[in-house]
TIVO-2410 file (N, C-alpha, C; in nm, 3 decimals):
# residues 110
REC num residu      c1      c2      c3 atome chaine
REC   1      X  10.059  -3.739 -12.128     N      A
REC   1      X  10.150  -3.842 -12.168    CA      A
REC   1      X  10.076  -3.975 -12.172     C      A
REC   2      X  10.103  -4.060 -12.237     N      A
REC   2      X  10.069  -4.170 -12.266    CA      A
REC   2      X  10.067  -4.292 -12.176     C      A
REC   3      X   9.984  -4.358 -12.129     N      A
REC   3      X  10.024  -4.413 -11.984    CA      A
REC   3      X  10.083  -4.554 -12.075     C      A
REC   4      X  10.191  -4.583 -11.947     N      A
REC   4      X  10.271  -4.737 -11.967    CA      A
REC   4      X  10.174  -4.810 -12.075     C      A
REC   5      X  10.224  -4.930 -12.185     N      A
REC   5      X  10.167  -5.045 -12.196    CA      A
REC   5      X  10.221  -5.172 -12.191     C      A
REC   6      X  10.220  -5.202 -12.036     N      A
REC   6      X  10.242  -5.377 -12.063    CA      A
REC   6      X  10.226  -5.439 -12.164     C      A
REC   7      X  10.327  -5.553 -12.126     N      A
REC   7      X  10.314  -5.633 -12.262    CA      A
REC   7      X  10.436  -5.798 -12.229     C      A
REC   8      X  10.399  -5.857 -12.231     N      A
REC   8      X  10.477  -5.961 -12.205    CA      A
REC   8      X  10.510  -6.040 -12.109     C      A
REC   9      X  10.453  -5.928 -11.979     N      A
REC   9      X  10.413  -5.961 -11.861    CA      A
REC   9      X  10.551  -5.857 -11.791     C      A
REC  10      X  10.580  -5.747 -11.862     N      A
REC  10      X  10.710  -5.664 -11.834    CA      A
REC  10      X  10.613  -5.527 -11.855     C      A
REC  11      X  10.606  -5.471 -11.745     N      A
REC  11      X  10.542  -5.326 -11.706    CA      A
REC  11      X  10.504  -5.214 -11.831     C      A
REC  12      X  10.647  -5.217 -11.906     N      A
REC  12      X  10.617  -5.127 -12.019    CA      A
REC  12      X  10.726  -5.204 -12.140     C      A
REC  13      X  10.660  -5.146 -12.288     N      A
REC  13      X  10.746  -5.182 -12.391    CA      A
REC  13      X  10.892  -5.178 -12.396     C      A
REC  14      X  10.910  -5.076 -12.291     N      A
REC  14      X  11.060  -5.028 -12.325    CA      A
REC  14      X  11.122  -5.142 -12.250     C      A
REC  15      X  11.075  -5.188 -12.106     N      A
REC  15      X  11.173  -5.277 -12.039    CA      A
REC  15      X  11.111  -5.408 -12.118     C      A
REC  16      X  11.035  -5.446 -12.190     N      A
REC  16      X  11.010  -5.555 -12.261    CA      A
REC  16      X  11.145  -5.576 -12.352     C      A
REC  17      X  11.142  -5.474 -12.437     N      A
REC  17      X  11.235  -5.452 -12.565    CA      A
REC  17      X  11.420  -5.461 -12.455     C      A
REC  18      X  11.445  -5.393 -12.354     N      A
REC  18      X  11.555  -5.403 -12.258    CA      A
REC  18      X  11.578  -5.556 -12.215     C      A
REC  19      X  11.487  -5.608 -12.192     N      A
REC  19      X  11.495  -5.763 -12.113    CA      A
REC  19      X  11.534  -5.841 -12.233     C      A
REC  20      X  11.478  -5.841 -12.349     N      A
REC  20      X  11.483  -5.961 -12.479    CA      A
REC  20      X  11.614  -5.897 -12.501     C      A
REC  21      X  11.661  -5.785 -12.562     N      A
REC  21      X  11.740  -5.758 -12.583    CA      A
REC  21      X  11.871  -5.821 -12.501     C      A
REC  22      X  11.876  -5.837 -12.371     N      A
REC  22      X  11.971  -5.826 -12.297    CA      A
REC  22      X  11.978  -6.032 -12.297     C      A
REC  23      X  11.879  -6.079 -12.339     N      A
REC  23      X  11.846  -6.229 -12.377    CA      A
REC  23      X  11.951  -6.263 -12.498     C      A
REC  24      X  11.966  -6.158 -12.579     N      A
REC  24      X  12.010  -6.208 -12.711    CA      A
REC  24      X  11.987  -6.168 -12.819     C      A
REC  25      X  11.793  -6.135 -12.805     N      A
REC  25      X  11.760  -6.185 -12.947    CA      A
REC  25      X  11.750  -6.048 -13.018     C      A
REC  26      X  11.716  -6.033 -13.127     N      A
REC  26      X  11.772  -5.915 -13.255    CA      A
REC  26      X  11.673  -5.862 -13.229     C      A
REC  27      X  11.681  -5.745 -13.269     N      A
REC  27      X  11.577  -5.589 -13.292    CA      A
REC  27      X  11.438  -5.692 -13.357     C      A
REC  28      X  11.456  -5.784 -13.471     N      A
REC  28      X  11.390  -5.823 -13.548    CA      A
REC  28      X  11.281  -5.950 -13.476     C      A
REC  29      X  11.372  -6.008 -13.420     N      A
REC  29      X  11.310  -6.107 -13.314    CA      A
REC  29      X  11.206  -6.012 -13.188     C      A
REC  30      X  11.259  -5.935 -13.167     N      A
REC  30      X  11.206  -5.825 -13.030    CA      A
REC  30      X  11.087  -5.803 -13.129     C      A
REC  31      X  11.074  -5.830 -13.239     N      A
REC  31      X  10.982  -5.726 -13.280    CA      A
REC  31      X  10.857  -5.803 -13.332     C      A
REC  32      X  10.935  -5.923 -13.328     N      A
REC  32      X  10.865  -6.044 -13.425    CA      A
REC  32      X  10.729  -6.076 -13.250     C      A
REC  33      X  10.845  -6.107 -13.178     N      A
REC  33      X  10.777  -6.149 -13.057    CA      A
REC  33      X  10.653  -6.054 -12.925     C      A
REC  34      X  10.724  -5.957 -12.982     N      A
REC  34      X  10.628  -5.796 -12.946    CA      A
REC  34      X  10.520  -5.738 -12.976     C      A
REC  35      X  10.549  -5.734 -13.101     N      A
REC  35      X  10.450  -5.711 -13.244    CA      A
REC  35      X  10.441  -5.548 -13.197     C      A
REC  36      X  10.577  -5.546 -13.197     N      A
REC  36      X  10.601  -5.411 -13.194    CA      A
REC  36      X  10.700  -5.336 -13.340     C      A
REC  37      X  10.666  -5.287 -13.386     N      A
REC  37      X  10.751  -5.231 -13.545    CA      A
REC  37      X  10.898  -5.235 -13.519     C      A
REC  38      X  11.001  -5.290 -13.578     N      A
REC  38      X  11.132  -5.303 -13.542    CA      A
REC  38      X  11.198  -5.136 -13.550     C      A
REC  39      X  11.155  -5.053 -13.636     N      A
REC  39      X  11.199  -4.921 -13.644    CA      A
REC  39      X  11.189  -4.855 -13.476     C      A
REC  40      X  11.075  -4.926 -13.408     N      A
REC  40      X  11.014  -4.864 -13.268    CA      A
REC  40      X  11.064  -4.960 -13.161     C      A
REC  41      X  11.116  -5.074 -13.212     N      A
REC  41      X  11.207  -5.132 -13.087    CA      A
REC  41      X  11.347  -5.067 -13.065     C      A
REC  42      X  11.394  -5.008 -13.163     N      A
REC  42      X  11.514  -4.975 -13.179    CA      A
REC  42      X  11.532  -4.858 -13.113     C      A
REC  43      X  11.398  -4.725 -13.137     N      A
REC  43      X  11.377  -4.648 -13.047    CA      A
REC  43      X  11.386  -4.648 -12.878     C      A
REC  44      X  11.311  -4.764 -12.883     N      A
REC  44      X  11.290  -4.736 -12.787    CA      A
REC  44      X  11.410  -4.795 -12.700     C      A
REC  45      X  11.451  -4.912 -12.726     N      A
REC  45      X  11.586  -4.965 -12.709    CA      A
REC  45      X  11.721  -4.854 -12.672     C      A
REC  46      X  11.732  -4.706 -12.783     N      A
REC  46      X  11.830  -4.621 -12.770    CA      A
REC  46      X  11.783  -4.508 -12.635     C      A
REC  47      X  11.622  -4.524 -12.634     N      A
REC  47      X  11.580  -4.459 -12.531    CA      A
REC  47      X  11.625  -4.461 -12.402     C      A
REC  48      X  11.632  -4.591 -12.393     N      A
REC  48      X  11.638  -4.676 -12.237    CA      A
REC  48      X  11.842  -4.651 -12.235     C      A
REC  49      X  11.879  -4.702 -12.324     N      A
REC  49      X  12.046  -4.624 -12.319    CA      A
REC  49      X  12.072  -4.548 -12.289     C      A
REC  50      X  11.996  -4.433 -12.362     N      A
REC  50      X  12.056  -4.282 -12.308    CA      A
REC  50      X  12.017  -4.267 -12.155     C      A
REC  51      X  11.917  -4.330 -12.115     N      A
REC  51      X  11.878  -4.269 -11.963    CA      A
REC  51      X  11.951  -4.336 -11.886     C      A
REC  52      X  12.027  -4.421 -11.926     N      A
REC  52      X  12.139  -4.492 -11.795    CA      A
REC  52      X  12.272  -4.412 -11.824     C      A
REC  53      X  12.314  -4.394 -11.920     N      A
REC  53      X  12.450  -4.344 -11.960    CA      A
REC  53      X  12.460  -4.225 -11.883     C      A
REC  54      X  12.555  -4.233 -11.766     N      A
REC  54      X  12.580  -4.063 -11.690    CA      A
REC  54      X  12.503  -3.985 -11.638     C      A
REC  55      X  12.407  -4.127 -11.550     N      A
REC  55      X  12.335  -4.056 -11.473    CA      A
REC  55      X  12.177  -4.007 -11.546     C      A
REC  56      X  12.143  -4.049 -11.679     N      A
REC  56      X  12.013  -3.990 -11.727    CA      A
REC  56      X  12.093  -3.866 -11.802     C      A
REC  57      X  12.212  -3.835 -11.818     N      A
REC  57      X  12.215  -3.748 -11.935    CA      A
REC  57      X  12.238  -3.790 -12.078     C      A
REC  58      X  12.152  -3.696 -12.146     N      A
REC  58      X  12.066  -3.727 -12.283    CA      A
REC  58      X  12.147  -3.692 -12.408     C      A
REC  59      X  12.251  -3.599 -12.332     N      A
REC  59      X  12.278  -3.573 -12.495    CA      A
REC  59      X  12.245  -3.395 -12.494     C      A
REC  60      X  12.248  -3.388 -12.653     N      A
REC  60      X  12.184  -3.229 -12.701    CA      A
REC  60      X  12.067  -3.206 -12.572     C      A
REC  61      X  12.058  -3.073 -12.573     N      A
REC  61      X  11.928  -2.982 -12.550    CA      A
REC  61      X  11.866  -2.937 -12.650     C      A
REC  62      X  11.741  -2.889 -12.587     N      A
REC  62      X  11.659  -2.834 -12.670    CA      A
REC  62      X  11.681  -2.686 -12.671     C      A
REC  63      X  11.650  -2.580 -12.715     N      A
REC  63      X  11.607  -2.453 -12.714    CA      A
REC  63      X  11.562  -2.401 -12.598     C      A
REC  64      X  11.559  -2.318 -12.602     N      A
REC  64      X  11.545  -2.197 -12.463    CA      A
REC  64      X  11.384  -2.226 -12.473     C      A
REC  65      X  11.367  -2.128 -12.594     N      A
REC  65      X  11.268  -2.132 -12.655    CA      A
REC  65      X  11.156  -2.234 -12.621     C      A
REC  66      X  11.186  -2.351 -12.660     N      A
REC  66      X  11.070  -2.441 -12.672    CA      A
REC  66      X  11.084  -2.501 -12.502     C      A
REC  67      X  11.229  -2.494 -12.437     N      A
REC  67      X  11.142  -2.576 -12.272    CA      A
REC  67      X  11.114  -2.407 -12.219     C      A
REC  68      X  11.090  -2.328 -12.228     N      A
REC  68      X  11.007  -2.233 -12.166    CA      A
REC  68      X  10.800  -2.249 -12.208     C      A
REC  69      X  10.788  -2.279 -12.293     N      A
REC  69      X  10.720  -2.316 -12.361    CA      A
REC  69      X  10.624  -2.437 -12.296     C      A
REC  70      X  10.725  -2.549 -12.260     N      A
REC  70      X  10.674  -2.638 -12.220    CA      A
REC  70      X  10.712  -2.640 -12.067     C      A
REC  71      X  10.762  -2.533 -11.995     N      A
REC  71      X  10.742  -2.522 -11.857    CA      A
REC  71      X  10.619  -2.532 -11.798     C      A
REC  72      X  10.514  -2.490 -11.822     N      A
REC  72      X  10.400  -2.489 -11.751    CA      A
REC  72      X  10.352  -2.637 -11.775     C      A
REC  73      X  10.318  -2.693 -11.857     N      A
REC  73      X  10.280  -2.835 -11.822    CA      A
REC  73      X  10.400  -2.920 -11.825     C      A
REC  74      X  10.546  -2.937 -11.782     N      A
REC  74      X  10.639  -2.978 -11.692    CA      A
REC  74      X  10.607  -2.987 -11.540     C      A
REC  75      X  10.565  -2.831 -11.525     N      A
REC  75      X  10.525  -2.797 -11.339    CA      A
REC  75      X  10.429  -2.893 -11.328     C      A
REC  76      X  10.341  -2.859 -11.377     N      A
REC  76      X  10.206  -2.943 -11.335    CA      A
REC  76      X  10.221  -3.078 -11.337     C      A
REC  77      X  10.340  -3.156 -11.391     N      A
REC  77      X  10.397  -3.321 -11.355    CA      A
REC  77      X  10.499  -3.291 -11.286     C      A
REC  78      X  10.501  -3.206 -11.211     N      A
REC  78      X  10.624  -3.226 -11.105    CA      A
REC  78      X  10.774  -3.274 -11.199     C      A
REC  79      X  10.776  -3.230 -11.344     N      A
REC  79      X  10.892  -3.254 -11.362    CA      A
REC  79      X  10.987  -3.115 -11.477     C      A
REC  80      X  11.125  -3.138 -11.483     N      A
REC  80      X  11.156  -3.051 -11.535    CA      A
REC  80      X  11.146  -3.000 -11.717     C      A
REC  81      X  11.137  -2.875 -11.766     N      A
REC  81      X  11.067  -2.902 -11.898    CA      A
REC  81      X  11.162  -2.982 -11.969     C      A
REC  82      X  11.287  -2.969 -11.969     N      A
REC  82      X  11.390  -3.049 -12.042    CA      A
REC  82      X  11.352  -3.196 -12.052     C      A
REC  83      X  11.298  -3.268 -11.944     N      A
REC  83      X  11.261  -3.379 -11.902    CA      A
REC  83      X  11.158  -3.423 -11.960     C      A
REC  84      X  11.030  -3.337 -11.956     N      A
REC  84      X  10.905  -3.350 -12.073    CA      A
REC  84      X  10.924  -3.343 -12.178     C      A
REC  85      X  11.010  -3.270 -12.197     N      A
REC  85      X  11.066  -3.274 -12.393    CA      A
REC  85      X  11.096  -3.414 -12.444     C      A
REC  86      X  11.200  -3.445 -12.351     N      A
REC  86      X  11.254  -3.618 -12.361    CA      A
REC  86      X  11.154  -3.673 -12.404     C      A
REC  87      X  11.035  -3.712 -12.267     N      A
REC  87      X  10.964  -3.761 -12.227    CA      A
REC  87      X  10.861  -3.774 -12.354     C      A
REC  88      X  10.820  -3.650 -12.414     N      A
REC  88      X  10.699  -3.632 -12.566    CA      A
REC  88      X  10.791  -3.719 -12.690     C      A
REC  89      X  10.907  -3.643 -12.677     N      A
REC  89      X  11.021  -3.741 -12.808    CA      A
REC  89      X  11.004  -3.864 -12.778     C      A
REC  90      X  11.016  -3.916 -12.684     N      A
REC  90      X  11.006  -4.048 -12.658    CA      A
REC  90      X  10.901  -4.187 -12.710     C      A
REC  91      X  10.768  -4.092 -12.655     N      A
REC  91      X  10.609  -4.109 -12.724    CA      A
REC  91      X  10.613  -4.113 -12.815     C      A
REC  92      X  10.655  -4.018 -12.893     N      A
REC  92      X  10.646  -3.995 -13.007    CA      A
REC  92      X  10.727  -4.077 -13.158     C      A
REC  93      X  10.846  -4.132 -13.060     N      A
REC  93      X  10.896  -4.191 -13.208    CA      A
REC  93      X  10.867  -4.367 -13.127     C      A
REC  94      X  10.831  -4.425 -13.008     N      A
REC  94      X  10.801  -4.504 -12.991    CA      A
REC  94      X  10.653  -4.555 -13.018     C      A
REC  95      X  10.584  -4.458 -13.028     N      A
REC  95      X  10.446  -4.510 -13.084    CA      A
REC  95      X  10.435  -4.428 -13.256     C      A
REC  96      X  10.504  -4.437 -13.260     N      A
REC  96      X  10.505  -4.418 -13.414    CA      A
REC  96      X  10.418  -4.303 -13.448     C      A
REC  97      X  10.407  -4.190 -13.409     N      A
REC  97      X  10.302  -4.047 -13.420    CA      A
REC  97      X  10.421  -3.973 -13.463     C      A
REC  98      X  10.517  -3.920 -13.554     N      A
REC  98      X  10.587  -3.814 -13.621    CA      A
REC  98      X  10.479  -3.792 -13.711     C      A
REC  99      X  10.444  -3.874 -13.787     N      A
REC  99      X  10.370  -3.815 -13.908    CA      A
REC  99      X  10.171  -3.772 -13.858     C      A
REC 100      X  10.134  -3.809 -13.755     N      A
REC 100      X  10.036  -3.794 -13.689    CA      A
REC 100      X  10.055  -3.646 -13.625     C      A
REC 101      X  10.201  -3.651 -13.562     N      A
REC 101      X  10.220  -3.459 -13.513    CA      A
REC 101      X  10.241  -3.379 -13.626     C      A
REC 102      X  10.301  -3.421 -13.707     N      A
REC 102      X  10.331  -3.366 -13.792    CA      A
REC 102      X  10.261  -3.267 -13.929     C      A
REC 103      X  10.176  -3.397 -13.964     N      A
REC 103      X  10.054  -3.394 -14.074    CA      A
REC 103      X   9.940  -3.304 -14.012     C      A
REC 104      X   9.886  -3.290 -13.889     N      A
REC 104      X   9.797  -3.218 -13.862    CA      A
REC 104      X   9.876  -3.042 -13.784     C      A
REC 105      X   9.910  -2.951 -13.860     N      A
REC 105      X   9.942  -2.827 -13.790    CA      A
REC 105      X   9.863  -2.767 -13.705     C      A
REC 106      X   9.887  -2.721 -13.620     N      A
REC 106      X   9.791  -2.614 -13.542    CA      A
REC 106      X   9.840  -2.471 -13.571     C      A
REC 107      X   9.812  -2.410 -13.673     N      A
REC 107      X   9.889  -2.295 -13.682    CA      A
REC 107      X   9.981  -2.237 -13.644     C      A
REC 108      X  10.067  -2.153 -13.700     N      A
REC 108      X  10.172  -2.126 -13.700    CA      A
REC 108      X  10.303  -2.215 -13.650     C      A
REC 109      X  10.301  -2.351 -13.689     N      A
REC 109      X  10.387  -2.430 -13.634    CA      A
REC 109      X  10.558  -2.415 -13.650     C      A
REC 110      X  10.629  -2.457 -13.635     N      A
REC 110      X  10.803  -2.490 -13.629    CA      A
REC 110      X  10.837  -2.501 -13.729     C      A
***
């Protein structure tokens, strides 16, 4: 996983994008002042929502299938695979890599 990146003098992007937000200023401003892509403040913005709403519940699941899959490197972070799933989605549409996972297959992909 991708370690934290400060930025603003706020631990990680997400509570950067949480704090301005909660200031006032627009996705566009967050983004202006971030120089973070407004498509990826917004992410990350709905990110930080879902994990307060009811306790950290997210919403849909994933497949049987795919958190069995990703059980073994879940264990090895001490966390649950459902949780790492989040956790990669998260990375993933906050640093802007869909088309980076995407574009390169490793055979037989999804």
């Amino acid at each position: 996983m991708a370690p934290a990146k400060p930025i603003l003098g706020y631990p990680t992007r997400t509570a950067a994008v949480v704090a301005l937000r909660r200031e006032g200023l627009s996705i566009r401003e967050v983004a202006a002042r971030t120089g973070i892509p407004a498509s990826n403040v917004s992410a990350l913005e709905c990110c930080a929502r879902r994990r307060r709403i009811s306790g950290d519940q997210r919403g849909p699941s994933f497949p049987r299938e795919i958190l069995a899959e990703l059980a073994p490197a879940a264990a090895a972070r001490g966390l649950a695979a459902e949780e790492l799933a989040w956790r990669l989605l998260s990375v993933i549409l906050a640093e802007d890599l869909v088309d980076a996972v995407l574009d390169e297959p490793r055979g037989g992909g999804r």
